[in-house]
Structure formats: C-alpha cells, structure tokens
BAKOLVO-770765 format. One line per 10 residues: number of its first residue (from 0); for each residue x, y, z of N, C-alpha, C. Coordinates in steps of 0.1 Angstrom, whole numbers, always signed. Example, Ala and Ser with C-alpha at 12.3 -4.5 7.8 and 13.67 -1.06 7.14 Angstrom:
<pakes>
0 = +132:-57:+78:+123:-45:+78:+132:-33:+78  +128:-22:+71:+137:-11:+71:+129:+0:+79
</pakes>
This chain:
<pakes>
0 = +41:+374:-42:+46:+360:-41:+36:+351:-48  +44:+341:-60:+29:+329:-64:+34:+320:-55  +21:+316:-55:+16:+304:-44:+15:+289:-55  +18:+279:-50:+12:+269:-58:-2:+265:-64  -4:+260:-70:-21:+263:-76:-20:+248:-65  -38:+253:-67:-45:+244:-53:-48:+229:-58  -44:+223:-67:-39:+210:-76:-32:+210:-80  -20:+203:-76:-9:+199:-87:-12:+188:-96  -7:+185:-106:-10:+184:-116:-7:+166:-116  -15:+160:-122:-13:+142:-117:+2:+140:-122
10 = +10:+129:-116:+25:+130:-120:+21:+113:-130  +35:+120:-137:+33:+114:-151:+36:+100:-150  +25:+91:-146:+27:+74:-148:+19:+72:-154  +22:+58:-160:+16:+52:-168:+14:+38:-164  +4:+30:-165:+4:+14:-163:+1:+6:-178  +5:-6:-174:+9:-16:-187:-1:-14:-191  -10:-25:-202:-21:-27:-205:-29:-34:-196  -22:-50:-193:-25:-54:-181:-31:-51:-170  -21:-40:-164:-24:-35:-153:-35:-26:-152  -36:-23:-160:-49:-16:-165:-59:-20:-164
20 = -60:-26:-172:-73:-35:-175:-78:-46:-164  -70:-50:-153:-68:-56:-140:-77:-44:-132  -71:-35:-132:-77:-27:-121:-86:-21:-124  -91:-20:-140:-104:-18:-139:-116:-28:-138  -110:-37:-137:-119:-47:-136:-122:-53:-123  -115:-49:-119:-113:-49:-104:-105:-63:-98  -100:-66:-105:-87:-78:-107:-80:-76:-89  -74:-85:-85:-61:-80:-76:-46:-79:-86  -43:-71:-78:-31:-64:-84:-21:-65:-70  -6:-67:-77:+6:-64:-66:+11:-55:-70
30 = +19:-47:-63:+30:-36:-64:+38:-47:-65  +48:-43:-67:+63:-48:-64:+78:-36:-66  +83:-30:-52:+94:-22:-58:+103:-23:-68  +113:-19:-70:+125:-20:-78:+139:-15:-75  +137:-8:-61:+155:-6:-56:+162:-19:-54  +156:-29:-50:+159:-42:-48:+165:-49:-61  +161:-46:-71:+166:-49:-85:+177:-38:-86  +176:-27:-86:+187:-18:-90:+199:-15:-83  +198:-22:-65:+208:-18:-61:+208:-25:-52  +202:-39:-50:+201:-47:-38:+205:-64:-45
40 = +208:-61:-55:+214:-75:-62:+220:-76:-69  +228:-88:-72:+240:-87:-88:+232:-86:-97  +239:-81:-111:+236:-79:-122:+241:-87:-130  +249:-99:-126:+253:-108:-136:+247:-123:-132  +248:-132:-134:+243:-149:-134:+253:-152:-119  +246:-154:-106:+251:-163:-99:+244:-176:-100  +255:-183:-95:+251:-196:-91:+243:-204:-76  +237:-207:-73:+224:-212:-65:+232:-224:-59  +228:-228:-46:+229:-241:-40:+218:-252:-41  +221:-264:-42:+209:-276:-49:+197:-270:-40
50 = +203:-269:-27:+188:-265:-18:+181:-254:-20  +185:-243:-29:+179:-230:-31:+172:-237:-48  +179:-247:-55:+172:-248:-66:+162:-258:-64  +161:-265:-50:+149:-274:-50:+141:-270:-44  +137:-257:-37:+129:-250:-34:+123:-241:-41  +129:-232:-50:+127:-224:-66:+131:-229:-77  +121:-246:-82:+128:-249:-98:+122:-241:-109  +120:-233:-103:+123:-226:-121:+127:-214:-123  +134:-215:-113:+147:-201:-113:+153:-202:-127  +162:-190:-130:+166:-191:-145:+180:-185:-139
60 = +190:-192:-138:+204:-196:-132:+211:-188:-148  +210:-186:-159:+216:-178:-170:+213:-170:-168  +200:-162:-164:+199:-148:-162:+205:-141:-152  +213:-129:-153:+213:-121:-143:+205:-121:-133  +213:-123:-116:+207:-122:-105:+190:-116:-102  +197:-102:-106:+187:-91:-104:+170:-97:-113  +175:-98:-122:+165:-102:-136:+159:-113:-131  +164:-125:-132:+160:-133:-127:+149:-133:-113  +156:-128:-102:+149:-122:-90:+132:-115:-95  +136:-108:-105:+124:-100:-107:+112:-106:-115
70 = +115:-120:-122:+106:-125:-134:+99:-137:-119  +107:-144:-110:+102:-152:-102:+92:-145:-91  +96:-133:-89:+87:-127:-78:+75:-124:-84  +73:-121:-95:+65:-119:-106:+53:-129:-107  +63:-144:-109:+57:-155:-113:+48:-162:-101  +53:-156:-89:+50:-158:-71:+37:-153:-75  +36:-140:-74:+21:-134:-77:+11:-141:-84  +20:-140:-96:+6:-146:-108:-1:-159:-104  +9:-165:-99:+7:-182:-94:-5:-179:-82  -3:-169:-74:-14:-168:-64:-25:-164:-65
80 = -27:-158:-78:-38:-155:-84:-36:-138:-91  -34:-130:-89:-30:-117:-91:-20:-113:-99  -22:-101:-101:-13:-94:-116:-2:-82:-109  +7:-88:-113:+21:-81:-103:+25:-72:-117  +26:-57:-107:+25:-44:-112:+44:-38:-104  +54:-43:-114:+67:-37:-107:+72:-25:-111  +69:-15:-100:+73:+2:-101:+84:+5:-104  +88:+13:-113:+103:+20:-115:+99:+32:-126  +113:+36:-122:+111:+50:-134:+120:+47:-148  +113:+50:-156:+125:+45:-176:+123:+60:-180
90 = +135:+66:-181:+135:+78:-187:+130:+91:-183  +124:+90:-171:+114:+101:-165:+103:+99:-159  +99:+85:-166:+87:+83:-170:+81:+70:-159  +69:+75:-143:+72:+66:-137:+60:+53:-143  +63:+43:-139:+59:+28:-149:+54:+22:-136  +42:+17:-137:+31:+8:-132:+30:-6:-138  +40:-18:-135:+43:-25:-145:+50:-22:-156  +61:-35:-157:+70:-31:-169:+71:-40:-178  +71:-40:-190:+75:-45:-205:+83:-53:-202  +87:-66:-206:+100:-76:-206:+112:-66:-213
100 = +113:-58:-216:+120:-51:-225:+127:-40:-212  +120:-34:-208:+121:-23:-194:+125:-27:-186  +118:-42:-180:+127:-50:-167:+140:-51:-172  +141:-58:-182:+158:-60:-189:+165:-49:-188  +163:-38:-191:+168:-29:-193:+170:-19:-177  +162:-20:-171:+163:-15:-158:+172:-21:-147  +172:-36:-153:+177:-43:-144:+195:-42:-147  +198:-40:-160:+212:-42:-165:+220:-32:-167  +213:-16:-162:+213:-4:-166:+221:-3:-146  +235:+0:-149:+241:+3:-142:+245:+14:-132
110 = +235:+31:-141:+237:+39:-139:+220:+41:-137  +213:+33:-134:+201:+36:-124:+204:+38:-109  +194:+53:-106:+195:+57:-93:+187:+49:-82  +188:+54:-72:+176:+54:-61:+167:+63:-60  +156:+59:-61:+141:+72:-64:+132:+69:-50  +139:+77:-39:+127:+78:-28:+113:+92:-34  +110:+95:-22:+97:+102:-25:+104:+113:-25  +112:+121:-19:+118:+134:-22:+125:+136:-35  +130:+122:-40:+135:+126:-53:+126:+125:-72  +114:+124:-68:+103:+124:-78:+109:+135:-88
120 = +107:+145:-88:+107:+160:-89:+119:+160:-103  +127:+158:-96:+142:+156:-97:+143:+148:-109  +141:+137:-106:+143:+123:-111:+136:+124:-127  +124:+129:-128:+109:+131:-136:+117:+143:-146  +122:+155:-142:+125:+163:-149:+139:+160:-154  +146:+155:-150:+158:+151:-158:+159:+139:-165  +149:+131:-167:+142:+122:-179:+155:+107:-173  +154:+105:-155:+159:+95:-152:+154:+79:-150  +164:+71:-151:+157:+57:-151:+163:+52:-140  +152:+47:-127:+158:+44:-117:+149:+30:-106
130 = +154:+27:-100:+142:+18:-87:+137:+25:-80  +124:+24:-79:+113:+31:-64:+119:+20:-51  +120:+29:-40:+119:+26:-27:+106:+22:-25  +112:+13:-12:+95:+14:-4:+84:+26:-2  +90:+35:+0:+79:+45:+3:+77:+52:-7  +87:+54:-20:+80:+61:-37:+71:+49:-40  +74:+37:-39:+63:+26:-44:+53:+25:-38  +52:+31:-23:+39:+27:-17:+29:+39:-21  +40:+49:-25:+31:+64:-31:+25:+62:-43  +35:+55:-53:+26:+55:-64:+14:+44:-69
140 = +17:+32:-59:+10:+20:-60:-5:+28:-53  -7:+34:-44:-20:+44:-37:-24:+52:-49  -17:+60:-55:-22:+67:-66:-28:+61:-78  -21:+47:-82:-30:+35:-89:-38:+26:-88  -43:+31:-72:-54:+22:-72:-51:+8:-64  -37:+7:-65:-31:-7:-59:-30:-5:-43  -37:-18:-38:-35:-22:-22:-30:-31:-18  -16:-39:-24:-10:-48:-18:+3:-43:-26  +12:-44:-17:+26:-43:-22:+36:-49:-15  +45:-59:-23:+53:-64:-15:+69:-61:-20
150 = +77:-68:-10:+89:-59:-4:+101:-68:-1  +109:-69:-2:+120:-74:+11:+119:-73:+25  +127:-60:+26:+126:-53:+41:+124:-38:+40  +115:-35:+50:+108:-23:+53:+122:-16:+58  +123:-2:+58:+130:+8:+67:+128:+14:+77  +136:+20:+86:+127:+24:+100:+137:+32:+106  +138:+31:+116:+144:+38:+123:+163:+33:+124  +172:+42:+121:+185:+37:+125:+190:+41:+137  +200:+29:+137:+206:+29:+150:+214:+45:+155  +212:+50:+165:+220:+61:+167:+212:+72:+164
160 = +203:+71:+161:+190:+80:+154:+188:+94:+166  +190:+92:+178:+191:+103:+187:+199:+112:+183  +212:+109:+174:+227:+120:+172:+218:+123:+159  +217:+110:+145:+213:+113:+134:+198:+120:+131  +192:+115:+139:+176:+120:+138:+172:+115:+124  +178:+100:+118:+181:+92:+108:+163:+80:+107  +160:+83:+101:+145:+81:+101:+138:+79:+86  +136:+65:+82:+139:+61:+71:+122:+70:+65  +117:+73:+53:+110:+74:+46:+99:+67:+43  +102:+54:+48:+91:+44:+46:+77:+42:+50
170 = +84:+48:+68:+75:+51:+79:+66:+59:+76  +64:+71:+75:+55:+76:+71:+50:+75:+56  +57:+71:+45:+50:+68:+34:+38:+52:+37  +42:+48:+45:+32:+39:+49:+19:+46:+58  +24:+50:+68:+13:+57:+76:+7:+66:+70  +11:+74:+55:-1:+79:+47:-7:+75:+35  -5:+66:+33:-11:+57:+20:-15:+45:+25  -28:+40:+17:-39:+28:+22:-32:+17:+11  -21:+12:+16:-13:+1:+10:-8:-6:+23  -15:-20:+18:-5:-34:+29:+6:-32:+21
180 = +14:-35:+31:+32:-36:+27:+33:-48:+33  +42:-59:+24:+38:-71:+32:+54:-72:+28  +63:-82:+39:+77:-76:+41:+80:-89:+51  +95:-92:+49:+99:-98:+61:+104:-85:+76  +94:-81:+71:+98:-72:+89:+114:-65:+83  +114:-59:+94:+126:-51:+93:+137:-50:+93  +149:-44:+87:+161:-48:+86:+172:-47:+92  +176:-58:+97:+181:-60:+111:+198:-47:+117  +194:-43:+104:+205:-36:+107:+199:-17:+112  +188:-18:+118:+182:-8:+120:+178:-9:+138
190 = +172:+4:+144:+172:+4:+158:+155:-6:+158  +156:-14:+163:+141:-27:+157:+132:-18:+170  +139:-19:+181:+125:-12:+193:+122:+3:+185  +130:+12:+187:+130:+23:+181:+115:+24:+171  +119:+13:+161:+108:+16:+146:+96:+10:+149  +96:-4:+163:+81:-5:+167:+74:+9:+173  +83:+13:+179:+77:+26:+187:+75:+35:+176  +82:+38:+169:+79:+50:+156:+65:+43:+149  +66:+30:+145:+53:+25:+138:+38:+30:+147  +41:+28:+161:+29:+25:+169:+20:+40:+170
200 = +37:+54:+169:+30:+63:+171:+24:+68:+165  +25:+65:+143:+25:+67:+139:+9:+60:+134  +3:+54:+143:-14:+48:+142:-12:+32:+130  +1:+25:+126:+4:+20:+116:+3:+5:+123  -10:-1:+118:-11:-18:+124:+1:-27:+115  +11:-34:+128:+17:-40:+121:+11:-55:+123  +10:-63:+120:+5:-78:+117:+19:-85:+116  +16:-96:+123:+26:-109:+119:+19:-124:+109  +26:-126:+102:+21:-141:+94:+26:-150:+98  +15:-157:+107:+23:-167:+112:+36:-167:+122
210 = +38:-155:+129:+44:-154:+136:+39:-140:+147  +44:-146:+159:+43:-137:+169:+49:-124:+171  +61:-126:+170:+73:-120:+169:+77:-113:+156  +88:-99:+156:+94:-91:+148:+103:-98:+138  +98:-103:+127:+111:-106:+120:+119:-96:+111  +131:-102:+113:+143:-94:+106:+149:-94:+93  +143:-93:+81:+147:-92:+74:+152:-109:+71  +164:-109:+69:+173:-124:+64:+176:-129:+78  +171:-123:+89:+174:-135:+103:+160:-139:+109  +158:-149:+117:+146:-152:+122:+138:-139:+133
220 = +126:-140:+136:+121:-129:+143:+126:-129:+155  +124:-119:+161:+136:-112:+171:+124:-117:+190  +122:-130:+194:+118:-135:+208:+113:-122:+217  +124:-112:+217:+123:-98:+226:+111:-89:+224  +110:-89:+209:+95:-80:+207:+87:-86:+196  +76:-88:+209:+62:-92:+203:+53:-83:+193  +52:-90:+186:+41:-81:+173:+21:-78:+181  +19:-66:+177:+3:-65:+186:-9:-73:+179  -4:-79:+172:-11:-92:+162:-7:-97:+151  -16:-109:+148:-11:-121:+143:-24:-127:+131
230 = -19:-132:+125:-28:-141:+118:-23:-151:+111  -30:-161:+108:-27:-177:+102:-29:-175:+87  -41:-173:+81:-42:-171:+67:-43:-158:+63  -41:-159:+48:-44:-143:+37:-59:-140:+35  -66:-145:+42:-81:-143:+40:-88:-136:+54  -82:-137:+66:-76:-138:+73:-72:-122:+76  -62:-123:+68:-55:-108:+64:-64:-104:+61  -66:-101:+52:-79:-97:+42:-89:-89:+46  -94:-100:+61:-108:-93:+66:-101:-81:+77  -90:-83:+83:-82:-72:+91:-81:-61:+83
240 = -74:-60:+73:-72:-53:+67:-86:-42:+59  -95:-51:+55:-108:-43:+55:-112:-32:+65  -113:-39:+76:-117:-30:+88:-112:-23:+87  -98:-25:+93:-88:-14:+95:-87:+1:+84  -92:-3:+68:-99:+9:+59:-108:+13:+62  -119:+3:+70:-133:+10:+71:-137:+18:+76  -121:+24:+89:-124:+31:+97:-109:+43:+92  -98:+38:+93:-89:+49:+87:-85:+45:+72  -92:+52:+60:-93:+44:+46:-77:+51:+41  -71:+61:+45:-58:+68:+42:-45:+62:+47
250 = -45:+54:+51:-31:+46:+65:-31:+33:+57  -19:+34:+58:-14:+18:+53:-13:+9:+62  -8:-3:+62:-5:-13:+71:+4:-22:+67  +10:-27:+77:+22:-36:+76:+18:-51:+75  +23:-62:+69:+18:-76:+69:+35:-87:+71  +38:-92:+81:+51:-91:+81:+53:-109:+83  +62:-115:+77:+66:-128:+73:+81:-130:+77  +84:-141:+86:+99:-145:+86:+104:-150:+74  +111:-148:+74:+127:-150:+60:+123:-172:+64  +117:-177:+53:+119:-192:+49:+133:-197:+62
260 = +123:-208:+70:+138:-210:+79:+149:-216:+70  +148:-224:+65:+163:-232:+59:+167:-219:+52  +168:-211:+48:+175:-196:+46:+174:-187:+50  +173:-189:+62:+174:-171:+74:+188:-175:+83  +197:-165:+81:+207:-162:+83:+211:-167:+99  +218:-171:+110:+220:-177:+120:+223:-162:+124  +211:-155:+136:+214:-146:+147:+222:-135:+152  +229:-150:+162:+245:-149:+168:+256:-141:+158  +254:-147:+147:+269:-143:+139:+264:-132:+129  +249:-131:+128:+245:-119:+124:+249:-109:+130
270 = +245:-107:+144:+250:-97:+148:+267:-94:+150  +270:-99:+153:+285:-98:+152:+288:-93:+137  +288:-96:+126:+289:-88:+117:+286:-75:+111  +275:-74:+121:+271:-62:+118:+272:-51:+128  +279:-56:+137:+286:-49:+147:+298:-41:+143  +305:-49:+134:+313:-45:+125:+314:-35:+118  +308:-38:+107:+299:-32:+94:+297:-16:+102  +289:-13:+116:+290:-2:+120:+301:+7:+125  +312:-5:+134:+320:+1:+132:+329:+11:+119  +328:+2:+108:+333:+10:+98:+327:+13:+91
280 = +313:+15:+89:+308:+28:+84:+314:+42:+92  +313:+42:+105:+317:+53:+114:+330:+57:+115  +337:+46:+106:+349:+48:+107:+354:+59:+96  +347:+53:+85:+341:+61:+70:+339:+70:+71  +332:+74:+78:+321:+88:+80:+308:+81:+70  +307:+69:+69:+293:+71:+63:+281:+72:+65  +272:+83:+59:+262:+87:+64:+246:+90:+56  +236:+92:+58:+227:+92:+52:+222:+83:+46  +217:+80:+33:+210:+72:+20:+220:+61:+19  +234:+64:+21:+247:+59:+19:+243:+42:+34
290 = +244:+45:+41:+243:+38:+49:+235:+25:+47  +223:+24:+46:+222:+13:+41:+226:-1:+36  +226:+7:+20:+237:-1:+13:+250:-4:+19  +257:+2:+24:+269:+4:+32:+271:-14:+38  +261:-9:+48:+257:-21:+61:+256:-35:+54  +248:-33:+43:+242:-48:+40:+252:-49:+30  +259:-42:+17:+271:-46:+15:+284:-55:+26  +285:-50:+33:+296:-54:+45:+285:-67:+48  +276:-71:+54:+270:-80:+59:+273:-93:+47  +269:-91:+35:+269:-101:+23:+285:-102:+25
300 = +295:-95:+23:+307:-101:+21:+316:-106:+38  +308:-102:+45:+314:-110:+59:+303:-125:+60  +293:-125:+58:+286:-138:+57:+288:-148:+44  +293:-140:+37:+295:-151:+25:+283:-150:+14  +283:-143:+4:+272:-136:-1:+263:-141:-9  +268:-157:-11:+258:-166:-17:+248:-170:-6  +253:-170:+6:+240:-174:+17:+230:-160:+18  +235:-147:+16:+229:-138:+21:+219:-135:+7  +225:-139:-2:+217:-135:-19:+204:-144:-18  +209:-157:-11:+200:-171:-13:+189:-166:+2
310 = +190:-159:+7:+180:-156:+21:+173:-147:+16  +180:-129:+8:+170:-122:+2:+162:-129:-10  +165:-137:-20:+158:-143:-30:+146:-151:-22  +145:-157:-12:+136:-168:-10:+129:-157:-1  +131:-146:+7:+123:-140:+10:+111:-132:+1  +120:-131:-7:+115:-118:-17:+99:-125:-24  +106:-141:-31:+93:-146:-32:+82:-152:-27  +87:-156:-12:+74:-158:-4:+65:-145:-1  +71:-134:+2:+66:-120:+2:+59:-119:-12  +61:-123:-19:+50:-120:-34:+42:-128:-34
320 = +45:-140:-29:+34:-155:-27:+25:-145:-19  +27:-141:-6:+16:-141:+6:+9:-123:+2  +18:-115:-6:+6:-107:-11:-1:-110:-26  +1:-118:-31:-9:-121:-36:-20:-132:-34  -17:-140:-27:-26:-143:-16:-37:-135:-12  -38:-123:-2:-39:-117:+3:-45:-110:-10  -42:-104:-19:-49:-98:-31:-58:-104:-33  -57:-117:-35:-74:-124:-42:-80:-120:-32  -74:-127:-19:-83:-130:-10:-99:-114:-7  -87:-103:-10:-94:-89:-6:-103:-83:-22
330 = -98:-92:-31:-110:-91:-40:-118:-97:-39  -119:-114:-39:-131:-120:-33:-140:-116:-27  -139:-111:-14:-147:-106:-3:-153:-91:-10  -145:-87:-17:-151:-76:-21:-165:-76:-30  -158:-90:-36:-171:-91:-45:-181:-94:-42  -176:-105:-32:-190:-111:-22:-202:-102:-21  -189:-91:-10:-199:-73:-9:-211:-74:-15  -205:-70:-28:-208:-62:-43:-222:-73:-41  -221:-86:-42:-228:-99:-46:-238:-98:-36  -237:-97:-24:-248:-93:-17:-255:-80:-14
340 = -249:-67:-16:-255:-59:-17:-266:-57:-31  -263:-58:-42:-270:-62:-53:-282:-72:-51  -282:-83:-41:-289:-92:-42:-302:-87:-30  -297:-74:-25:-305:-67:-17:-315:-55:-19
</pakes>
C-alpha cells in the first residue's frame, strides 16, 4: 500500500504584489471571501434607495451588483487603514487578492462554482474558477499569513440537524485556523442555539461588537442568546484577540456585528418567511450545499429583494470597516511589542 508522503506539497496560491509586499512588511491585511460575489448577489446593475445611497456615496450604481459589492468592501478596508486581500480561485489557480481584471471576470463569470474546503482538490485539478467559502477562505487566508477575515454570515449548524447531521464547514474551519472571522453573526436561517453550542464545544471565542446579543445575519441580534463577551472598540478586539493566540495560537475566533439598524430586516416577518422557504425546500427534497442558497433565495423574493440586497450590502461593508479596524489596530500593538522589546 503507498501511503501519502509526510508533506503534502504547498497548494498552488499566489498573492498580488500588494499583498505581498503588505505582509511582508508586516502591513495589516484583510481576507475577504468570494461565494458572496459568485452566488450571493446579482450580476447585473441594481438600483439602490436614496437612503442606501446616502449612507454609501460612492457606490457605483452602473456596475454590476456583485462587482460593485466587491470594489466598496474593498474600499471599507483600505479606508480603515489595511490592504484587503479577496480569495477566489481563476482557472485552478487559488488567488490571494485579485487584479481589477479577475474581480471583473469572477464576478461576471456565470459558470463559477462554490469552493468549500472539500472541494480544493477537485476544483485545482480541473483548472476551475470559482468563490471560496468561509471556511476555504479562512484556510487559505491562515496559510498566507492573514488574521482578519471578513464575511457576511458565518454558517453553523441547520435546522433539523438531528435527521440531517447537516453541520456547515465553517465551524470547524474556524476552530482550526488562527483567523478572526468578523461577521454579522449567523444566518438566521440556521438552528442559532444549536451553532452557539457547536461554537462553544468546539473551544471557538465568539465576541460581540457592540452588542450583547447573537446577531442574525440581515435581522437584529436575537434578545434570547447572550454572547460570552463583548467589546466597544477594534483595539479593544485586538488586545482579546492577542491573548486568546498567546495561549491557543491554532483556533480562530469569531468578532460579530449587527446588520446597520436602518437596514436589518424586521424579525417578526423574517421569520415567517422563512418558515416558508422551509417548508418548500422540504417540499422539494432540497438538501445539502443546495439548501442554503435555496433559503435565502426564497427569503429575498418573499421580502422584496431590494430590501434584502440593501441589508447584505451595508452589512458586508461595515464588516470590512470593523476588520480592518481591528487589522491596524493588531499591527500597531504588535509593533509597539517589537518597539519595546528592542528598546530592551
């Protein structure tokens, strides 16, 4: 029988020049996924409400949804001080930061897959172009050296998970990689007690910003369950987050933000649609990877999909605001370190 040789062989990414040169300099740097670009937004120019354009003026209303989404979350970073590094695969080939040329193209490329962490292998050898998940991004942002990644919504545990034994990927791609995932909390269409309990078993500090409580994704945080801490500022974060490496340097951690109130979805009528939405998935038979998309499809066209597009966009970029935030902030201190051990 051969056995695997006792190193596999480093998998084939590459980062911009940028990103490069950021991280060796010891720059802060963001992750940023890209299922969210490839299968979590339009691909053509919507139109915006005055109140989503007076809170993001310099959205680009001609560009495609997706595109657009991806140059502002971008711009969220840089603005906070940090160099935002967005993961995806072009051709086989996985990308640490992308080319204005690659985003374009990733973004408008229809026949891009979904690339979780089981599908690497796969994906790499058939020379595919697709979006990283949470948990392929949190794998490969760890392998580059990057410690802040931000997100939409995290995955977790699904509802019914006892029949399905349905248990998103994320979870553990967080609990073994030393990446903050900074996130509006979780997506409300998942079992929420369930995935605190999976998080907690799993040794994984979740943090709230500025909030007490679990937020949901595009609804406000959930009153019922309390988060095991909190914090006010990214500096703040920063020093948690140190510790928390200084003692398990391999484990990631959660940093979790409510959805902008004037665009978080109203509750009540959340759930009710997505009460729905389960029924006929189940009605479907839909099941697996499928489900997801499924849910939040049905959710956008029972709420009306310009409110639900205008709730993911404003989340997406405060989540890039507050990890890069949180990036300086954890270089700073680092340097400080550096600055006083030297001076020692």
């Amino acid at each position: 029988m051969n056995l695997p040789p006792a190193h596999s062989p480093k998998l084939p990414w590459a980062a911009t020049a940028e990103v490069a040169d950021a991280l060796r300099a010891g720059h802060p740097v963001v992750a940023l996924e890209s299922t969210v670009l490839t299968h979590g937004m339009p691909r053509e120019p919507r139109a915006m409400s005055a109140q989503f354009i007076a809170a993001h003026p310099l959205w680009n209303a001609a560009l495609p949804a997706n595109l657009a989404a991806a140059q502002a979350a971008e711009a969220r970073v840089r603005a906070a001080g940090a160099i935002p590094a967005t993961i995806a695969l072009v051709d086989g080939r996985i990308c640490v930061g992308l080319r204005r040329e690659e985003l374009e193209r990733l973004c408008g490329d229809a026949t891009a897959t979904k690339v979780s962490l089981r599908d690497f292998g796969s994906a790499i050898a058939r020379g595919r172009t697709g979006g990283t998940t949470v948990a392929a991004t949190a794998a490969i942002a760890a392998q580059a050296g990057i410690s802040l990644f931000a997100t939409g919504g995290i995955g977790g545990v699904h509802r019914g998970w006892i029949q399905s034994f349905d248990l998103s990927a994320d979870l553990l791609a967080i609990a073994t990689h030393p990446v903050l995932v900074v996130s509006a909390g979780v997506k409300v269409i998942l079992d929420l007690p369930a995935t605190m309990e999976a998080l907690e078993s799993l040794g994984v500090p979740v943090i709230g910003y500025r909030t007490k409580f679990l937020p949901r994704f595009t609804a406000a945080p959930d009153p019922a369950i309390p988060l095991p801490d909190s914090v006010d500022e990214p500096a703040e974060a920063a020093r948690v987050l140190a510790a928390h490496w200084s003692l398990r340097p391999n484990c990631g951690a959660l940093l979790m933000q409510a959805c902008p109130t004037e665009f978080a979805i109203e509750s009540q009528y959340l759930e009710g649609a997505l009460a729905a939405a389960l029924a006929a998935a189940d009605l479907q038979g839909v099941r697996g990877a499928a489900t997801t998309p499924f849910l939040l499809g049905r959710l956008a066209a029972a709420q009306g999909g310009a409110a639900v597009l205008e709730a993911n966009l404003a989340l997406l970029c405060a989540n890039a605001s507050l990890a890069g935030s949180v990036a300086a902030a954890l270089a700073a201190s680092a340097l400080d370190r550096w600055r006083l051990d030297s001076a020692q």
